[in-house]
TORKOL-4160 file (C-alpha; in steps of 0.2 Angstrom, whole numbers, padded with zeros to 4 digits, m for minus):
342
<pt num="1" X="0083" Y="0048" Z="0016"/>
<pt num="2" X="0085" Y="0062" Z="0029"/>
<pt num="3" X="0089" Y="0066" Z="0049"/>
<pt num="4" X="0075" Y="0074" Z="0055"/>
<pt num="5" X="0061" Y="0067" Z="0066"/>
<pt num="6" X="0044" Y="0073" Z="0069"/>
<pt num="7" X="0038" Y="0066" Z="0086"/>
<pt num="8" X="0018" Y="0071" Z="0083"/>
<pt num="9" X="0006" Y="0071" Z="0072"/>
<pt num="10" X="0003" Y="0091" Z="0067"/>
<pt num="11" X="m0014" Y="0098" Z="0068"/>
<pt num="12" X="m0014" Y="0102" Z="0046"/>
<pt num="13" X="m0010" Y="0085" Z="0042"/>
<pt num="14" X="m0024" Y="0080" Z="0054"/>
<pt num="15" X="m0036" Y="0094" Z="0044"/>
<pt num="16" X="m0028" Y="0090" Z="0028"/>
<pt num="17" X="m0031" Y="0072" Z="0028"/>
<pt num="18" X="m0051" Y="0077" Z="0032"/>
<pt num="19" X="m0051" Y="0089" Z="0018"/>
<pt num="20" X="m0045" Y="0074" Z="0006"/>
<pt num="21" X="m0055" Y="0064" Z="0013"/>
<pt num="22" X="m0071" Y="0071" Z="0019"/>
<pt num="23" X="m0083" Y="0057" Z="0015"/>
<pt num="24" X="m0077" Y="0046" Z="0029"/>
<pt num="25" X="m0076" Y="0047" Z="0048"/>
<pt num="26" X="m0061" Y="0044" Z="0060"/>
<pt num="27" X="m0064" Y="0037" Z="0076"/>
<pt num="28" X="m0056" Y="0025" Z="0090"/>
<pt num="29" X="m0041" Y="0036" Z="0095"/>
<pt num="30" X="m0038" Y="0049" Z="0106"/>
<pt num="31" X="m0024" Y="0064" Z="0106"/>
<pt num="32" X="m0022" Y="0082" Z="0112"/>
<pt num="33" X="m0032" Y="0087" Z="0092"/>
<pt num="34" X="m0046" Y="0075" Z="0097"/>
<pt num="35" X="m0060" Y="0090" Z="0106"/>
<pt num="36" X="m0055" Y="0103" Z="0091"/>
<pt num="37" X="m0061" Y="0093" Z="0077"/>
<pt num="38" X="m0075" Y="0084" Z="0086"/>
<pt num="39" X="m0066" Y="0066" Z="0082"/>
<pt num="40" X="m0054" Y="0053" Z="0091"/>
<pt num="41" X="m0036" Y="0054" Z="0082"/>
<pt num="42" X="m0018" Y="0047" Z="0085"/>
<pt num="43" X="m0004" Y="0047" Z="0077"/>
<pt num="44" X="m0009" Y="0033" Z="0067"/>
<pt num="45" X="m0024" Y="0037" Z="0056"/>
<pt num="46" X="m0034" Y="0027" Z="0066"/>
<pt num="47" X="m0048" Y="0018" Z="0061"/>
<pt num="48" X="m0059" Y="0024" Z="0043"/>
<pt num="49" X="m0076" Y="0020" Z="0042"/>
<pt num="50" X="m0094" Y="0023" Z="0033"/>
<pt num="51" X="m0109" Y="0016" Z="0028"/>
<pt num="52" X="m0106" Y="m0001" Z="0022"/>
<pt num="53" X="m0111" Y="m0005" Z="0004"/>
<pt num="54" X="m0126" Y="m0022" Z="0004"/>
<pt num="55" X="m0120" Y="m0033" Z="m0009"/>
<pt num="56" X="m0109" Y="m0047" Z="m0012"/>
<pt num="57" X="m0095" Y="m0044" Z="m0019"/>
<pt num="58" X="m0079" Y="m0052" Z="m0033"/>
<pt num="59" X="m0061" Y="m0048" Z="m0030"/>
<pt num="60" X="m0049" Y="m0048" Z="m0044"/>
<pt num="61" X="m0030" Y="m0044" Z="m0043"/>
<pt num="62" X="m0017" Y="m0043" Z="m0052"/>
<pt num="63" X="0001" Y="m0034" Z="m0051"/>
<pt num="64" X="0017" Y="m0026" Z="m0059"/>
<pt num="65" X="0034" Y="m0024" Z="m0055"/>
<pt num="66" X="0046" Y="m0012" Z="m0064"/>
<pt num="67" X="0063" Y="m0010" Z="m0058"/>
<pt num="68" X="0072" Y="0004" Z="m0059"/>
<pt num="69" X="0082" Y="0002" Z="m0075"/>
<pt num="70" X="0099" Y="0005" Z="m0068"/>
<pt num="71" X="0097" Y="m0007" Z="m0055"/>
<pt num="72" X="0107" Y="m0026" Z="m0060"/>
<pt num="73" X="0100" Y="m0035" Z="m0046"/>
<pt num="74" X="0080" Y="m0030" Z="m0049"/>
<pt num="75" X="0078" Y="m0017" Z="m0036"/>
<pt num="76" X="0073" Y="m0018" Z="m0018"/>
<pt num="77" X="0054" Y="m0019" Z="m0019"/>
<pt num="78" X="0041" Y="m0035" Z="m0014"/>
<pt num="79" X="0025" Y="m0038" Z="m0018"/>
<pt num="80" X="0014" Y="m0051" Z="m0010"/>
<pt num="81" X="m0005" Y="m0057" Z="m0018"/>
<pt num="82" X="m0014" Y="m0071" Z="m0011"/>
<pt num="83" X="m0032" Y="m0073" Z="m0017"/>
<pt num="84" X="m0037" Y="m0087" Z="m0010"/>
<pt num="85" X="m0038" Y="m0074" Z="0008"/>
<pt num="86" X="m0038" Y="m0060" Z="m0001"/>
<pt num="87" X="m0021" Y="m0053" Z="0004"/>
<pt num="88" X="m0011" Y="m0039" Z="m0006"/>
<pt num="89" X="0004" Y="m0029" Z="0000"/>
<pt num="90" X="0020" Y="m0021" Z="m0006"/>
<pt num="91" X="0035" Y="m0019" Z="0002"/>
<pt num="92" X="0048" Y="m0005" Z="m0004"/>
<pt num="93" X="0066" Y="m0009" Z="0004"/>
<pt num="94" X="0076" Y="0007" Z="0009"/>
<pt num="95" X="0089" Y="0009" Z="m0002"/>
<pt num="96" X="0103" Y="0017" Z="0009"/>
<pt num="97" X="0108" Y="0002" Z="0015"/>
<pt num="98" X="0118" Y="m0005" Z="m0001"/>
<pt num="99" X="0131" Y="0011" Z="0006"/>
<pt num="100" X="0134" Y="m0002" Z="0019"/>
<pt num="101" X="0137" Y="m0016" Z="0006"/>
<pt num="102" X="0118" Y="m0024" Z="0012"/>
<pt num="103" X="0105" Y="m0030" Z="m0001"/>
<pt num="104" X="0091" Y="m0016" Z="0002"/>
<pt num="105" X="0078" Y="m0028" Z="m0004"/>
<pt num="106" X="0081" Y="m0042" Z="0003"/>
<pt num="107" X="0075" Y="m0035" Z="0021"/>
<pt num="108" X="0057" Y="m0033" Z="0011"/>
<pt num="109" X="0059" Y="m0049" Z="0002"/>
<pt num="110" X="0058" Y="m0058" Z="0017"/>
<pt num="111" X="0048" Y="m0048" Z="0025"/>
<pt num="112" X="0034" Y="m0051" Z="0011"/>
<pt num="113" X="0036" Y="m0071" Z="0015"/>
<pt num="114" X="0037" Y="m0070" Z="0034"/>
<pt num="115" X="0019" Y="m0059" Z="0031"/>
<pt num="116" X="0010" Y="m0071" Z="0020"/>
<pt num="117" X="0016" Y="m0088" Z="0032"/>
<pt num="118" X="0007" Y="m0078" Z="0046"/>
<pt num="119" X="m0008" Y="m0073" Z="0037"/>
<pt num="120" X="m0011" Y="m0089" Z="0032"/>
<pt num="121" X="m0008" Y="m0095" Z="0048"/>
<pt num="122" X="m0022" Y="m0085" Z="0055"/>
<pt num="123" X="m0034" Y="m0084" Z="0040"/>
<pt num="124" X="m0032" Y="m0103" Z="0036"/>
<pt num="125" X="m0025" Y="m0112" Z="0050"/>
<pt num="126" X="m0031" Y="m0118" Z="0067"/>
<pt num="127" X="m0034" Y="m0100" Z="0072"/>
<pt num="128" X="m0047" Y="m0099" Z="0057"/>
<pt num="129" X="m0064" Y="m0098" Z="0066"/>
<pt num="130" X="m0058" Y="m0087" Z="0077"/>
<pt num="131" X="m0049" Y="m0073" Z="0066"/>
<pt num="132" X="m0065" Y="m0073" Z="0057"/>
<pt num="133" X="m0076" Y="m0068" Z="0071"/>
<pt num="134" X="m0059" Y="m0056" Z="0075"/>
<pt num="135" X="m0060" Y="m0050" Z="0057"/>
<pt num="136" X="m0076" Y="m0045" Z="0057"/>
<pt num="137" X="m0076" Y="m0035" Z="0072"/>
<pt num="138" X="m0060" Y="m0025" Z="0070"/>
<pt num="139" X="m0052" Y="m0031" Z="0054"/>
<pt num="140" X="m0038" Y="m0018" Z="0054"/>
<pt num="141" X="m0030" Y="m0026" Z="0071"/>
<pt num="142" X="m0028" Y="m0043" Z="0064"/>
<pt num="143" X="m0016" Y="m0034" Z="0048"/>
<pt num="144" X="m0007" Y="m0027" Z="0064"/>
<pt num="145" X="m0005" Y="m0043" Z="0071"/>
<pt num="146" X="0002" Y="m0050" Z="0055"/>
<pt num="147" X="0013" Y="m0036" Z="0054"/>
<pt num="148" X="0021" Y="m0036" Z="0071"/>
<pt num="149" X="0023" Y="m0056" Z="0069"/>
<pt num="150" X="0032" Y="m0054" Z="0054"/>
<pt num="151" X="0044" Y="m0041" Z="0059"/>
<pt num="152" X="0049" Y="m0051" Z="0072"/>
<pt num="153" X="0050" Y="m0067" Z="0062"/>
<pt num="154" X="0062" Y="m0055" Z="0049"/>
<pt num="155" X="0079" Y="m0055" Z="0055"/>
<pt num="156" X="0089" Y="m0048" Z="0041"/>
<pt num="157" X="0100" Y="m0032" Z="0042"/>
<pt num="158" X="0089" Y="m0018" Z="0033"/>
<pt num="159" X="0071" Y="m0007" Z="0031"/>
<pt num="160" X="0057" Y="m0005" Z="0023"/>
<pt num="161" X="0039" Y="0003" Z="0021"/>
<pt num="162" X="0025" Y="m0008" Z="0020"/>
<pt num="163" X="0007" Y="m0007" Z="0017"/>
<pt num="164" X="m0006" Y="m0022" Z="0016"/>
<pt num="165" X="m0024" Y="m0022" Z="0012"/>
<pt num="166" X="m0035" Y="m0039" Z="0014"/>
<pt num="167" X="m0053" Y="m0037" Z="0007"/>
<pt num="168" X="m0069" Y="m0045" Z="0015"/>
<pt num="169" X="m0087" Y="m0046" Z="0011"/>
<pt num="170" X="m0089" Y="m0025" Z="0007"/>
<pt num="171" X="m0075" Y="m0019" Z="0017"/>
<pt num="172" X="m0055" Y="m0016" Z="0014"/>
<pt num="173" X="m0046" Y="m0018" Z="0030"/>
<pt num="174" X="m0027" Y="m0011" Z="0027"/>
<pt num="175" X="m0009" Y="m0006" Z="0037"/>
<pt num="176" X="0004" Y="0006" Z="0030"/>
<pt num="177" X="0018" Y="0012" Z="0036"/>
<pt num="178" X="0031" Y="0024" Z="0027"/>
<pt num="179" X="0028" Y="0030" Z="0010"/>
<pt num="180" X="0018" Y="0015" Z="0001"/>
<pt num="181" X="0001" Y="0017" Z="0002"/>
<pt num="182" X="m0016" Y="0014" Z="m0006"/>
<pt num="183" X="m0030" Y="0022" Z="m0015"/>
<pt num="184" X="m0048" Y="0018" Z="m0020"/>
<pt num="185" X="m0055" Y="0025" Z="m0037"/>
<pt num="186" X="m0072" Y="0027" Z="m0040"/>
<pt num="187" X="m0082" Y="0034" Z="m0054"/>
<pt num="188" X="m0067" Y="0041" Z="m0062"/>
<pt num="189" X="m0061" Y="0049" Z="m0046"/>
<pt num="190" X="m0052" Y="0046" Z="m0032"/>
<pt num="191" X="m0063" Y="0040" Z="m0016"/>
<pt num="192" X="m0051" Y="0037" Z="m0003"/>
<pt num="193" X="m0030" Y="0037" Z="m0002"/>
<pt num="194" X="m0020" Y="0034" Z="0010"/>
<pt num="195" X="m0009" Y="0049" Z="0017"/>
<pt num="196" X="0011" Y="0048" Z="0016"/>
<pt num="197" X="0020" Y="0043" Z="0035"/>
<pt num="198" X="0035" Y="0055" Z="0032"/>
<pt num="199" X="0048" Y="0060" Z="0045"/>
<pt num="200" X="0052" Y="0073" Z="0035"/>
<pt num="201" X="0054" Y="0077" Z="0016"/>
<pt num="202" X="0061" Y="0060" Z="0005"/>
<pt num="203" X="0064" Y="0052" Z="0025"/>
<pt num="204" X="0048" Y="0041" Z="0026"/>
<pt num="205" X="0044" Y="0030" Z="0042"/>
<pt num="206" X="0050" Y="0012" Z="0039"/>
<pt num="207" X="0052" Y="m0006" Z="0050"/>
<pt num="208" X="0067" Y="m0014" Z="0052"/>
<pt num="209" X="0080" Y="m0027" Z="0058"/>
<pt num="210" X="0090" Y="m0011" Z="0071"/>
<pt num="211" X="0086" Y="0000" Z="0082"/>
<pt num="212" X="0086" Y="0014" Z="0073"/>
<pt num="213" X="0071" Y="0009" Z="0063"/>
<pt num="214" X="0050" Y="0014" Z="0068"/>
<pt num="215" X="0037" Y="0000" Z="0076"/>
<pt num="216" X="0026" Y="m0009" Z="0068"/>
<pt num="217" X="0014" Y="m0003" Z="0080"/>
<pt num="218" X="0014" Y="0016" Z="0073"/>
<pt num="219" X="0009" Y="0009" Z="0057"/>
<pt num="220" X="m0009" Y="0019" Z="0052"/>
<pt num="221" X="m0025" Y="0008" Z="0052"/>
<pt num="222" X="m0041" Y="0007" Z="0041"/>
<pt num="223" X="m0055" Y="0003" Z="0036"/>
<pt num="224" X="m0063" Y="0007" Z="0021"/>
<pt num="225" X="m0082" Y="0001" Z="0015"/>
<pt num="226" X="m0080" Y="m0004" Z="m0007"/>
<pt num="227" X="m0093" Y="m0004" Z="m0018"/>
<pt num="228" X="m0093" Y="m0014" Z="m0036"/>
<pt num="229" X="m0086" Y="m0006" Z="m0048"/>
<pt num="230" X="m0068" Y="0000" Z="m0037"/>
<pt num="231" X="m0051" Y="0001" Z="m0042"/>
<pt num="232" X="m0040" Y="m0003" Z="m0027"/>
<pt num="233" X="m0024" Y="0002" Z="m0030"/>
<pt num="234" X="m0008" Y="m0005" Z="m0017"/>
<pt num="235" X="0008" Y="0003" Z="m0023"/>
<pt num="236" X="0026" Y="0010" Z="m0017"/>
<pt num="237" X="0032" Y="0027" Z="m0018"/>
<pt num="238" X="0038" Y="0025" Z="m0037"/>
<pt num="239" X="0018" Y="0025" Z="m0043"/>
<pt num="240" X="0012" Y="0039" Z="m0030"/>
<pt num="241" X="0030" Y="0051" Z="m0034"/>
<pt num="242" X="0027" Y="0048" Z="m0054"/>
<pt num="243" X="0008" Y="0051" Z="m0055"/>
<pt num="244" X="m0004" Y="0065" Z="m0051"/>
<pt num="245" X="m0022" Y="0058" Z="m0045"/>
<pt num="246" X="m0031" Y="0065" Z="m0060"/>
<pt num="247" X="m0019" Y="0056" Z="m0073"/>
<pt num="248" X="m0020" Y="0039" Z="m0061"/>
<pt num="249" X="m0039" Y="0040" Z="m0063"/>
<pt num="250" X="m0038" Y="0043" Z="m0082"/>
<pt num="251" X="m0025" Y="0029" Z="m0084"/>
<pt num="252" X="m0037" Y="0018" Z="m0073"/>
<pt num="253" X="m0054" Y="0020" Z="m0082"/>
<pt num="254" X="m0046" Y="0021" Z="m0100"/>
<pt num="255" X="m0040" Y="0003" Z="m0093"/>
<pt num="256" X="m0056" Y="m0002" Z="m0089"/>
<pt num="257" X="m0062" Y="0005" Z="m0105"/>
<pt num="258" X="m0051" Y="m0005" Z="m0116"/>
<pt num="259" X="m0055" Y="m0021" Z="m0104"/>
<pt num="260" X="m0039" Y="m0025" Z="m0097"/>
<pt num="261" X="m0034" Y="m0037" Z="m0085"/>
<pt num="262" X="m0029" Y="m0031" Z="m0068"/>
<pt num="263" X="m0012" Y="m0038" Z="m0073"/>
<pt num="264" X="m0010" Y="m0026" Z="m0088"/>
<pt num="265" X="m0016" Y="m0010" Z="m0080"/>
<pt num="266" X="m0005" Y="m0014" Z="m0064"/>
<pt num="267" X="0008" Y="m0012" Z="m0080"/>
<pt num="268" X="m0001" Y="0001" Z="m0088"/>
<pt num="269" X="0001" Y="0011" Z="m0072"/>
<pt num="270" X="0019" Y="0007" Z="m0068"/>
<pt num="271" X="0026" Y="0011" Z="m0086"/>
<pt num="272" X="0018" Y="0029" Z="m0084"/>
<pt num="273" X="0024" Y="0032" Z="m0068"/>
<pt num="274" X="0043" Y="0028" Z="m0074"/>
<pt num="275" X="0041" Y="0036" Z="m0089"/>
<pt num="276" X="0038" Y="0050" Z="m0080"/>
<pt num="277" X="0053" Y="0045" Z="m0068"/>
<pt num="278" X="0063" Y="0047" Z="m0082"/>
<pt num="279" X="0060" Y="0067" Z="m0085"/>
<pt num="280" X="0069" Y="0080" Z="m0079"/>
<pt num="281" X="0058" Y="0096" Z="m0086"/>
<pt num="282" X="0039" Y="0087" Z="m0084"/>
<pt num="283" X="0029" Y="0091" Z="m0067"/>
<pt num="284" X="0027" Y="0078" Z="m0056"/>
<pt num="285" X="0020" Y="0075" Z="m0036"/>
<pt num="286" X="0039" Y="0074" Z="m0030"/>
<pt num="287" X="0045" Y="0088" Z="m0039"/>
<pt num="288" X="0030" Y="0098" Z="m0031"/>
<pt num="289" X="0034" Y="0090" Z="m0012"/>
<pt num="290" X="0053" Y="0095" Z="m0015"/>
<pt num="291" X="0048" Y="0111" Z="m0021"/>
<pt num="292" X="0035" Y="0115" Z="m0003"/>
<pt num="293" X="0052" Y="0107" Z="0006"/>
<pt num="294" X="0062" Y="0120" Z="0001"/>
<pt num="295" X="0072" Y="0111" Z="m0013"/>
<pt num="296" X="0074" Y="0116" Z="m0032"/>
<pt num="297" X="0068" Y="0103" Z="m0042"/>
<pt num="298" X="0060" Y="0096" Z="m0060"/>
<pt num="299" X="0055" Y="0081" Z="m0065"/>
<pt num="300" X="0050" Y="0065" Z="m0060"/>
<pt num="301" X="0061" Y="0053" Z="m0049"/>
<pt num="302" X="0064" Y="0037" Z="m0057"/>
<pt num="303" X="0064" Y="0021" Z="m0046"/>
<pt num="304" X="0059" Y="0004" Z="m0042"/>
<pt num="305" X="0038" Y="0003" Z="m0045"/>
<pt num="306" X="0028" Y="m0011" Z="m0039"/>
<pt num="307" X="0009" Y="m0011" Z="m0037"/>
<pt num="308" X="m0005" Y="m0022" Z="m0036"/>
<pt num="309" X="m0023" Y="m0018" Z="m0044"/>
<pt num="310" X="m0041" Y="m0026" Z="m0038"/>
<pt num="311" X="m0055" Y="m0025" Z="m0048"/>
<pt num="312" X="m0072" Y="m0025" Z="m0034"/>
<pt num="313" X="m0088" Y="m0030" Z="m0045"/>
<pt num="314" X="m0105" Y="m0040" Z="m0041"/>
<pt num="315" X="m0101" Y="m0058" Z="m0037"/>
<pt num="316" X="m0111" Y="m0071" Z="m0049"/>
<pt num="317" X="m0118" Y="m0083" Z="m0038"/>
<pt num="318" X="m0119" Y="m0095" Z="m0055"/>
<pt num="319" X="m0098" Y="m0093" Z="m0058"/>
<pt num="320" X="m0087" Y="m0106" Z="m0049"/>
<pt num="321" X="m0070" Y="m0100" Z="m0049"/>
<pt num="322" X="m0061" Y="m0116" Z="m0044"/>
<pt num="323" X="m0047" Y="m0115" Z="m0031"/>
<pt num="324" X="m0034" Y="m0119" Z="m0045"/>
<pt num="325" X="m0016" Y="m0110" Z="m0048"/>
<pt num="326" X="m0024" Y="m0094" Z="m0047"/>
<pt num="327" X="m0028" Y="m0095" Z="m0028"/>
<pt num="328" X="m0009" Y="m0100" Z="m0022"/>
<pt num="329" X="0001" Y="m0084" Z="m0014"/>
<pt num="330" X="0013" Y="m0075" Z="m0024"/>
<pt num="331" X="0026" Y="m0068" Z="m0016"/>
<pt num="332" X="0037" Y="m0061" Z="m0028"/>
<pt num="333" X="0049" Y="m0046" Z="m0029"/>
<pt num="334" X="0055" Y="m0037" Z="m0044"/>
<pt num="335" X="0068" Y="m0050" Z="m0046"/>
<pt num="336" X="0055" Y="m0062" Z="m0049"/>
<pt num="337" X="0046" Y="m0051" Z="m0059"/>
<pt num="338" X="0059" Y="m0046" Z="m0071"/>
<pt num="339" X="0059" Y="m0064" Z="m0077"/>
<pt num="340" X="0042" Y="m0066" Z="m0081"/>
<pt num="341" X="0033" Y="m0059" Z="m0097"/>
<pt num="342" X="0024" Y="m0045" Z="m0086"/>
């Protein structure tokens, strides 16, 4: 998606990421920026942090995937939900590889199994006692653990971006590298989102089975208080290229208005954003990076769009919600997804 590499983290994005987000702190890291802004960075986003919320809380996820119209195989992206640890990811394969006559999902695919094996491994497994105590003292590092074990578990020719959130107690701990990425919305607005890890313009960071590909380990870190009432969003680039924050929060809270299920906003969501894929006159958040890139462009960018939805409220002590068909993993990709009635 582009030749150029970008070796460090520039001093804007470090501002621009503070602007965006200036209800939370960024700490744990250290670079050459570190003394101007008065925090601890590196090249990955580090560690996010604020006042943790006091009660209890529900998770409810749901998810959508939309491939790209044109594509006869179901696209290239993943899409993992586990409730019963509370694990949600997506994976977006990287699409030049089918000009080498390689299935470009099939390294996120796989991927997306290889994730969820490890996470269960650690969360539900022998190691169980101990992740927790791991989990609640540095979160984040455990994802990255999962991440890294995966990647090396996943042997097929190919690349992908991938981010992955796990919510616990009143905290979200997440990884993301490339151009997937989350966001948080709150009382009609956005409260958090994840910045882009971009190369250069359309040429977005990515793991891989070559050497040509990034490590896990520059994936950015976080973690993220939530309070009852949030929308966490998980998606791939097709959502976040289609949709401008302020039209995301309007589709989220008229969702929420009408009572839908995080399955049907998840859908809600992903028929906008290829809608507005499909335009080649209407303004759109690609249109504008091509245009700041130095490219003549309009429209949207129609593509593969997969994305998971969680809905944070107050947990009812009095409510049982039995370990049933609802809490196995589903690892599923847009092949998968076509099939179904979502």
């Amino acid at each position: 998606r582009g030749d150029g590499v970008f070796g460090e983290t520039t001093m804007r994005a470090v501002t621009t990421f503070l602007r965006h987000n200036s209800a939370y702190s960024v700490i744990g890291c250290t670079s050459a920026t570190a003394g101007v802004l008065g925090v601890s960075y590196k090249r990955a986003f580090s560690t996010v942090v604020a006042e943790k919320a006091r009660e209890a809380l529900r998770f409810e996820h749901g998810k959508a995937s939309l491939p790209h119209p044109d594509k006869k195989n179901g696209g290239e992206d993943a899409v993992l939900v586990d409730p019963q640890i509370e694990l949600v990811g997506v994976a977006d394969g990287v699409g030049g590889w089918s000009s080498r006559g390689i299935d470009a999902g099939r390294y996120a695919r796989h991927l997306m199994v290889n994730i969820c094996k490890a996470a269960r491994s650690i969360f539900l497994g022998e190691q169980k006692e101990a992740a927790q105590k791991e989990s609640q003292a540095k979160g984040f590092s455990l994802l990255m653990k999962i991440l890294v074990s995966a990647h090396r578990e996943t042997k097929d020719l190919g690349s992908t971006t991938v981010c992955l959130v796990r919510f616990q107690e009143e905290t979200l701990t997440a990884v993301n590298i490339g151009d997937s990425g989350f966001v948080i919305v709150r009382d009609g607005k956005i409260a958090f989102k994840s910045p882009s890890q971009q190369h250069a313009f359309n040429f977005p960071y990515q793991i891989g089975w070559s050497g040509e590909n990034d490590a896990p380990s520059l994936a950015d870190t976080y973690e993220v208080p939530v309070k009852a009432g949030d929308t966490v969003i998980v998606a791939t680039d097709g959502l976040f290229d289609n949709i401008f924050d302020f039209e995301l929060c309007n589709v989220v809270e008229k969702g929420k208005k009408d009572d839908l299920t995080p399955d049907q906003l998840a859908r809600s969501l992903g028929i906008f954003a290829q809608n507005r894929g499909k335009s080649t006159v209407a303004s759109s958040p690609f249109a504008s990076a091509a245009i700041r890139a130095g490219y003549f462009y309009s429209g949207g960018k129609l593509d593969d769009t997969t994305l998971t939805v969680t809905f944070v409220s107050e947990r009812d002590p009095e409510r049982v919600i039995p370990l049933g068909k609802s809490a196995h993993p589903d690892v599923s990709s847009t092949v998968l997804k076509r099939r179904s009635r979502l």
